[in-house]
C-alpha positions as CSV (number, residue, x, y, z in Angstrom):
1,X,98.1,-18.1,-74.6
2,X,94.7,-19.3,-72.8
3,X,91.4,-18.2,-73.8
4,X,90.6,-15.9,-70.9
5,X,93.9,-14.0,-71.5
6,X,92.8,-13.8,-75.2
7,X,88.8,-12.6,-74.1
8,X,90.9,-10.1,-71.5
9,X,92.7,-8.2,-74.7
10,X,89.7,-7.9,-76.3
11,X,87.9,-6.5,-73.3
12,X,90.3,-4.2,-72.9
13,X,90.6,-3.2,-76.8
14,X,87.1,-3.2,-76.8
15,X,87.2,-0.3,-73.9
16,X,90.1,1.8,-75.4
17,X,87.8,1.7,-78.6
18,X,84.8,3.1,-76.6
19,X,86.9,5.9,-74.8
20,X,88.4,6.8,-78.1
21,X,84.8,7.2,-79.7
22,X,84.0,9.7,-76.7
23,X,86.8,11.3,-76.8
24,X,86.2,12.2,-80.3
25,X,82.7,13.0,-80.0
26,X,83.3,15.2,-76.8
27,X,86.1,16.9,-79.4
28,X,83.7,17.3,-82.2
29,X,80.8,18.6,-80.2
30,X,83.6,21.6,-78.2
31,X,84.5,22.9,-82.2
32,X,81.3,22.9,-83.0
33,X,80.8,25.1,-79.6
34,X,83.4,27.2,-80.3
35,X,81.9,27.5,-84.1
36,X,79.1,29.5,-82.6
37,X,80.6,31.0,-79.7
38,X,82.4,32.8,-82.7
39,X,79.9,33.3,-84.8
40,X,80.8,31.3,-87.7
41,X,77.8,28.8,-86.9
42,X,74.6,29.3,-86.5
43,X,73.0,27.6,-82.8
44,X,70.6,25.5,-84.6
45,X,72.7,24.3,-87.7
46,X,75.5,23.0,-85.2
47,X,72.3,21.1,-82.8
48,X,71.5,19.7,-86.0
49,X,74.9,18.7,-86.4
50,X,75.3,16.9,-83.2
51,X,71.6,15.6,-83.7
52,X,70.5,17.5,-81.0
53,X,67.5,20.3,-79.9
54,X,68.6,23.8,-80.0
55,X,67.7,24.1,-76.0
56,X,69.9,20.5,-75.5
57,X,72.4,22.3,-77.2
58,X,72.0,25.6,-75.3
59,X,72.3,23.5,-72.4
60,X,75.2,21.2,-73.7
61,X,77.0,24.4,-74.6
62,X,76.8,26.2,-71.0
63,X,77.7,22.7,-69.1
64,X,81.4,23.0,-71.7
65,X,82.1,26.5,-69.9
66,X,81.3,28.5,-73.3
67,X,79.4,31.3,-73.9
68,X,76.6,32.6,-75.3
69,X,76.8,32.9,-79.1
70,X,78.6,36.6,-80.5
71,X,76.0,38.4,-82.6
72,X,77.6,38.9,-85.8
């Protein structure tokens, strides 16, 4: 094995890592959506969460296709 095939695995490792680390973070931040579409969570308890503002998260939560929060 050369070094440029050796530097192209990591590149690529290096990538799958990053997609795997959005993938959970887009996973993490849709529960904590559907936390507060449901009412479990409170709005600002889950923006703190995702170390967000409320209106970011507002926002954030609208752009996923969820709803407003359920009064409880």
């Amino acid at each position: 094995m050369c070094i440029t095939e050796y530097d192209e695995q990591a590149f690529v490792n290096g990538i799958r890592e990053e997609g795997r680390q959005e993938g959970r973070e887009e996973g993490r931040a849709l529960t904590l959506f559907s936390l507060v579409n449901s009412g479990n969570l409170k709005p600002d308890v889950a923006a703190k969460e995702l170390g967000i503002s409320i209106h970011e998260f507002e926002i954030a939560m609208k752009e996923a296709g969820m709803n407003q929060p359920v009064s409880k």
